[in-house]
Wavefront OBJ file of the C-alpha trace (Angstrom):
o trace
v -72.212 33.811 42.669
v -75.390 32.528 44.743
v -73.087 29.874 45.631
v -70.286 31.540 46.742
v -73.116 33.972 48.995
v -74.311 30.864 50.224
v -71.077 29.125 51.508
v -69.202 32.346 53.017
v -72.729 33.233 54.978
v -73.006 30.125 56.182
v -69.173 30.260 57.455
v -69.754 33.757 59.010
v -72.416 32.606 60.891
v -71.548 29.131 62.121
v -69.483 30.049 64.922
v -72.327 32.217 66.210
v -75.239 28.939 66.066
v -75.782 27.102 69.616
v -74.023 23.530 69.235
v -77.588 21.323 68.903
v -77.938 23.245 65.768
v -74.113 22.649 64.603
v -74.763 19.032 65.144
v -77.682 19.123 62.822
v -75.945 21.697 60.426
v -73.076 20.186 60.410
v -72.083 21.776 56.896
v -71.864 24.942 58.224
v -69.010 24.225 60.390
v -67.022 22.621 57.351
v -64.461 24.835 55.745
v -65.689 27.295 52.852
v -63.950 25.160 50.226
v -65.944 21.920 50.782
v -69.200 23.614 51.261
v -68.915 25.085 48.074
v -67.917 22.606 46.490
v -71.161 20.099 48.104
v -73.803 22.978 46.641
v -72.109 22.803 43.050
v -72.158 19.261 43.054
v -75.960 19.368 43.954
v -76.535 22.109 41.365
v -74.318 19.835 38.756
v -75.967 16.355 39.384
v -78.108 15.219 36.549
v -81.645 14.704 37.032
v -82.528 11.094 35.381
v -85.728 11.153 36.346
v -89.476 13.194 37.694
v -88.155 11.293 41.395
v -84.620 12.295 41.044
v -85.470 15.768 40.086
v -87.878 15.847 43.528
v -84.769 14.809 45.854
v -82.713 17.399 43.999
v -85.597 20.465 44.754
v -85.747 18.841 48.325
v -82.198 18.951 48.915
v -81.859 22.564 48.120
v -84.831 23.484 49.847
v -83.326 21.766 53.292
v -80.096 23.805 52.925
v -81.736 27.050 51.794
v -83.979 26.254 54.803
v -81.062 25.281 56.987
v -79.394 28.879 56.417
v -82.285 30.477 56.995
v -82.549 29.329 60.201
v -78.845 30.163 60.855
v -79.291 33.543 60.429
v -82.456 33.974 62.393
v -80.681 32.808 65.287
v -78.182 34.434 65.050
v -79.994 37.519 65.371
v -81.559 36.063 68.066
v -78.299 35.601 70.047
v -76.987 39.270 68.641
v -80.305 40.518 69.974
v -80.094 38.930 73.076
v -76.550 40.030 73.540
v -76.855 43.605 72.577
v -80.075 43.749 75.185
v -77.957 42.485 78.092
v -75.077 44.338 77.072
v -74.820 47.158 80.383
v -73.624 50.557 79.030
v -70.412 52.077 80.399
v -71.259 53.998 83.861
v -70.914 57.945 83.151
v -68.134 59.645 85.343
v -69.650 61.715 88.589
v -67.837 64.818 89.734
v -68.465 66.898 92.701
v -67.639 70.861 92.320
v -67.265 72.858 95.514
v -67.298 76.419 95.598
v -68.410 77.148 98.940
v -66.202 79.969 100.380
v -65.780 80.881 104.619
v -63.119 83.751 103.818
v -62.707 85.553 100.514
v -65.644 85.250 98.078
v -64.479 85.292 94.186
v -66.717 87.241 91.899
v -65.436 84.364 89.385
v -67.299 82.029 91.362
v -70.236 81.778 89.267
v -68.069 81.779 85.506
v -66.468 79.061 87.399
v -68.860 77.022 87.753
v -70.198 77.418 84.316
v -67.380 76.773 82.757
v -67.037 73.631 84.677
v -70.460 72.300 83.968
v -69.960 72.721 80.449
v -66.601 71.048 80.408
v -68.775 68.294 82.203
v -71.192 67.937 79.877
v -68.610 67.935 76.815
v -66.987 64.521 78.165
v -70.407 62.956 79.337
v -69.883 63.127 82.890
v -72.354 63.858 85.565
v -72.021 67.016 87.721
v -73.109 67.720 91.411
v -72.366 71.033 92.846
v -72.033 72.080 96.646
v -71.976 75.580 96.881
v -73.914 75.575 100.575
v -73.338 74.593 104.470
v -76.321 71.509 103.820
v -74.904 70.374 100.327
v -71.294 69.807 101.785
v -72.038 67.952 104.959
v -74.230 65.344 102.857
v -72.063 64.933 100.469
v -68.817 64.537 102.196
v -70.513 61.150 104.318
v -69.696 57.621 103.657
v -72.418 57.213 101.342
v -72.385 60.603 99.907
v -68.842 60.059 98.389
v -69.846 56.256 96.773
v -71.001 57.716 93.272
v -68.279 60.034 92.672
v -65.550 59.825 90.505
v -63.577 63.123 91.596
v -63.808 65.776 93.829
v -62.787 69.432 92.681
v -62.288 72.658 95.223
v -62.473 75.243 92.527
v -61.958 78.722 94.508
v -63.238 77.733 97.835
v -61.557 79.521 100.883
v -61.134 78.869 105.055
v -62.413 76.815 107.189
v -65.162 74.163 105.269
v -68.039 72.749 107.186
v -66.580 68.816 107.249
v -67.098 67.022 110.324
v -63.899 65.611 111.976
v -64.941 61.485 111.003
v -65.851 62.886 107.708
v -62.677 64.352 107.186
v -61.111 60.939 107.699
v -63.547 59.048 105.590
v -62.816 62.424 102.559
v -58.776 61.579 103.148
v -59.501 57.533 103.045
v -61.867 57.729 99.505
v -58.780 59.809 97.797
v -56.159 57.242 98.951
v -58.121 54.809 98.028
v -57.755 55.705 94.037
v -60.184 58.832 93.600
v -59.375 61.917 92.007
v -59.060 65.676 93.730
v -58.693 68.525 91.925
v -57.867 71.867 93.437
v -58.290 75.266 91.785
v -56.459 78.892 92.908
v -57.822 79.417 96.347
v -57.978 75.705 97.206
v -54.875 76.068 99.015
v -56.261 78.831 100.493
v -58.641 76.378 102.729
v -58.959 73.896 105.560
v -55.633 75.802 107.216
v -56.431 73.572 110.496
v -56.473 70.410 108.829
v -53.069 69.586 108.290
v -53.339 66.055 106.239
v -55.896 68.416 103.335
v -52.659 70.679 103.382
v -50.162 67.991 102.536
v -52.573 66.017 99.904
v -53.237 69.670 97.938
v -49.143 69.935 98.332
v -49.108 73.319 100.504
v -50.908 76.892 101.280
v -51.407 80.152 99.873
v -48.785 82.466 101.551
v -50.219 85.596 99.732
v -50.190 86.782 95.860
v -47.370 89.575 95.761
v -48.491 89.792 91.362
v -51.495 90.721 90.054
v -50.185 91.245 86.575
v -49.489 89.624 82.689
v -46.881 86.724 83.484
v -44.558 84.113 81.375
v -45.610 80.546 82.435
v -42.540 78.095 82.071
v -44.028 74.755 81.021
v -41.938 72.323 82.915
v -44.032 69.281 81.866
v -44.826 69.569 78.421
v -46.371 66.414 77.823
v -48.740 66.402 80.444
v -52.348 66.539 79.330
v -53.660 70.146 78.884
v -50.287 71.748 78.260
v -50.260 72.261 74.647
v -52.172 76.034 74.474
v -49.679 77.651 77.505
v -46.595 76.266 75.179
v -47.723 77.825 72.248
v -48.876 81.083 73.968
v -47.579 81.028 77.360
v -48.524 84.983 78.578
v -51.284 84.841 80.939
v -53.137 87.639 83.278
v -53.710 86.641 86.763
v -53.218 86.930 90.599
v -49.904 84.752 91.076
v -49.969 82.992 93.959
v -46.886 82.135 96.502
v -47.244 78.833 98.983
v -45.938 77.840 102.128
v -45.271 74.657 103.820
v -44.390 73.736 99.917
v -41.629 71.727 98.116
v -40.737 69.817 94.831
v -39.822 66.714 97.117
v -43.354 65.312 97.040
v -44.582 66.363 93.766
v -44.386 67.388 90.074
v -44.751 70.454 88.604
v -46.180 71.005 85.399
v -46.196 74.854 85.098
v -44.368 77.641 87.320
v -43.507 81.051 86.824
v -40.554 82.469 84.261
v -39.065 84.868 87.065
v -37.620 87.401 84.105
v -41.571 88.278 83.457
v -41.731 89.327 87.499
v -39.873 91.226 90.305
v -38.832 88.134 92.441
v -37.796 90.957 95.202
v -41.725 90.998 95.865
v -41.712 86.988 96.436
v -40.507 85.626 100.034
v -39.053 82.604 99.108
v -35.530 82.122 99.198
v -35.224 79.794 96.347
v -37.183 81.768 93.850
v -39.028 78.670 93.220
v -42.562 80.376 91.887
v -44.348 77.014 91.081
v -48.346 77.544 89.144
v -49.130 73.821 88.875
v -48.526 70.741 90.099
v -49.857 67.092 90.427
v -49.006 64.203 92.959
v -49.646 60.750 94.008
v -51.770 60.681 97.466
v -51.906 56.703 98.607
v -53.541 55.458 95.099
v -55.507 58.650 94.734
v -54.273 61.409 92.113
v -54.278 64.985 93.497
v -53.935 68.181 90.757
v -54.004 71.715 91.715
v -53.112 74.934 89.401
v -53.318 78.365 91.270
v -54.615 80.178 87.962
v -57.882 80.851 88.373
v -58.814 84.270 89.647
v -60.197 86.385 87.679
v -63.122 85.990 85.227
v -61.148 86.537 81.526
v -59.439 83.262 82.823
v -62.160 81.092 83.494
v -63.298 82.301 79.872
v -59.942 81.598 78.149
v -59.755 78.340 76.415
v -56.306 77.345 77.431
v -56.890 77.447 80.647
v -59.760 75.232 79.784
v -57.874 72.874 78.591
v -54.775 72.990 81.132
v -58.073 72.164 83.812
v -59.384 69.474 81.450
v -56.287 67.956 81.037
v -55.801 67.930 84.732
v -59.226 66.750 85.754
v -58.847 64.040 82.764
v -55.411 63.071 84.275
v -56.998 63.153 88.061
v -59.738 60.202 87.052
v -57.050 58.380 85.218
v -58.922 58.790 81.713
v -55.347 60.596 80.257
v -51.312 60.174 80.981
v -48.320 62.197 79.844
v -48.100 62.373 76.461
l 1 2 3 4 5 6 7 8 9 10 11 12 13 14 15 16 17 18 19 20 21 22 23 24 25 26 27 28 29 30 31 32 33 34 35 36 37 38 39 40 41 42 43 44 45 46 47 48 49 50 51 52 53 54 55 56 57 58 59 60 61 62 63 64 65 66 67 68 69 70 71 72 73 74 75 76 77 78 79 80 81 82 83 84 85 86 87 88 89 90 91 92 93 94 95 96 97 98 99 100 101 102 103 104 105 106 107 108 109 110 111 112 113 114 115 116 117 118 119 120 121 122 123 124 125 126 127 128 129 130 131 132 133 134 135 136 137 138 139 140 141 142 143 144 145 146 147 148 149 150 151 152 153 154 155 156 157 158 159 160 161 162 163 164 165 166 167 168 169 170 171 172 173 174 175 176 177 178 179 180 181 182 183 184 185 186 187 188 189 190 191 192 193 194 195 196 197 198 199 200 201 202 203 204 205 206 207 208 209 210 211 212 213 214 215 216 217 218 219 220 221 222 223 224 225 226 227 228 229 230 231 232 233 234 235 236 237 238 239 240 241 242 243 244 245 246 247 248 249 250 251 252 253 254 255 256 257 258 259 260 261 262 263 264 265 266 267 268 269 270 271 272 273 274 275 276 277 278 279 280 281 282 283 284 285 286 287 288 289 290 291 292 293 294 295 296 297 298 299 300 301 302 303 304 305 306 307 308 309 310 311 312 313 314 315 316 317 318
């Protein structure tokens, strides 16, 4: 048995020992078979005499010795490795709640519920809920660190400088995520390119009632609550400037659970949520998100999380 220890620990560690030491080892690079079959032949070998019997003791001494100093270095190279070793960078999001129009009293559950959904996955959070925090963190250098970007509620006309606009636009199409939450479309009217990235604008909420969400995607992350209980209390939004050409939605409304004849659109096309490609950047936006009880309601946790998850690239359809 303390041969067959001997042999397979050597054989683990040889391929882990810096070469000088393989060339002076060189037993431990041989296969298991022959190295155990070298220590029984040392352990078998008859001592004739007192000098014979010292070169035996010797002999096992060097290779006892000679293992030993496998495995102290290669604890020295594990050590080593697990000290350089960089851990994985933690994802940074930036939550913006500022409001120039209608103010939200869910604001505040919002972002809350957003932190905590944060801290659940190990990401960082920054929040700009001011004038100041806005303008320095939509900059060139202010965008570097973060992963995604997410308008939860916000509403009119936001602070962003004109070149900052361009360099916001130029960090999503460049791979970044943007997520956009109820009144998100109902911002930045006078900047058309933020109106085609978030996919169109609030054209007022003719329902303020329980609806039937039809789950048009059901393998998209974050789904999996609304298709098991789909009823859901809420202002329901309508958009203009909005079509299924240049995007995919995920969730819209079942039109037997509403009067349509309250709606404006044509089509009857009631769409809730959606996500698209802008450049290489991924854009989601769901227009749940009004009232309080929703922010508090754990599938619509999860319908965000799976479309903040999906927005960073961290999840794909199912």
């Amino acid at each position: 048995m303390l041969t067959d220890a001997l042999c397979h620990l050597g054989a683990r560690l040889s391929h882990l020992l810096p070469l000088r030491l393989l060339k002076r080892q060189a037993f431990l690079a041989a296969p298991v078979h022959q190295m155990r079959e070298k220590i029984r032949l040392r352990f078998q070998r008859p001592a004739r005499d007192a000098s014979s019997m010292v070169q035996f003791t010797n002999s096992t001494r060097r290779t006892l010795l000679a293992l030993a100093g496998g495995v102290a270095a290669a604890l020295v190279l594990a050590s080593r490795s697990a000290a350089s070793a960089k851990p994985s960078k933690p994802k940074r999001i930036l939550v913006v709640t500022l409001t120039k129009g209608f103010h939200h009293d869910s604001i505040r559950v919002a972002q809350n519920t957003l932190r905590q959904l944060a801290e659940k996955q190990d990401w960082e959070m920054d929040l700009a809920d001011t004038d100041s925090e806005l303008s320095e963190r939509i900059t060139p250098e202010g965008l570097k660190p973060i992963d995604l970007i997410i308008f939860a509620n916000t509403t009119g006309e936001l602070p962003i400088a004109d070149q900052n606009k361009k360099i916001f636009m130029e960090w999503v199409r460049a791979g970044h995520g943007f997520v956009g939450m109820h009144a998100a479309t109902d911002t930045l009217y006078q900047w058309d390119a933020y109106g085609k990235m978030i996919g169109g604008y609030f054209d007022s909420h003719p329902w303020f009632q329980k609806v039937r969400l039809r789950i048009e995607d059901p393998n998209f992350p974050g789904m999996r609550p609304f298709a098991e209980d789909p009823e859901i209390e809420d202002e329901i939004y309508q958009f203009r400037n909005w079509s299924r050409n240049d995007k995919h939605v995920i969730l819209s409304i079942d039109n037997t659970s509403i009067d349509t004849s309250k709606g404006k659109r044509e089509d009857r096309d009631y769409a809730v949520a959606w996500a698209r490609m802008e450049g290489d950047g991924r854009v989601f936006y769901t227009s749940l998100g009004h009232r309080q009880q929703v922010w508090n309601d754990p599938r619509f946790q999860e319908h965000i999380l799976g479309g903040i998850r999906w927005a960073m690239g961290l999840a794909t359809r199912g």
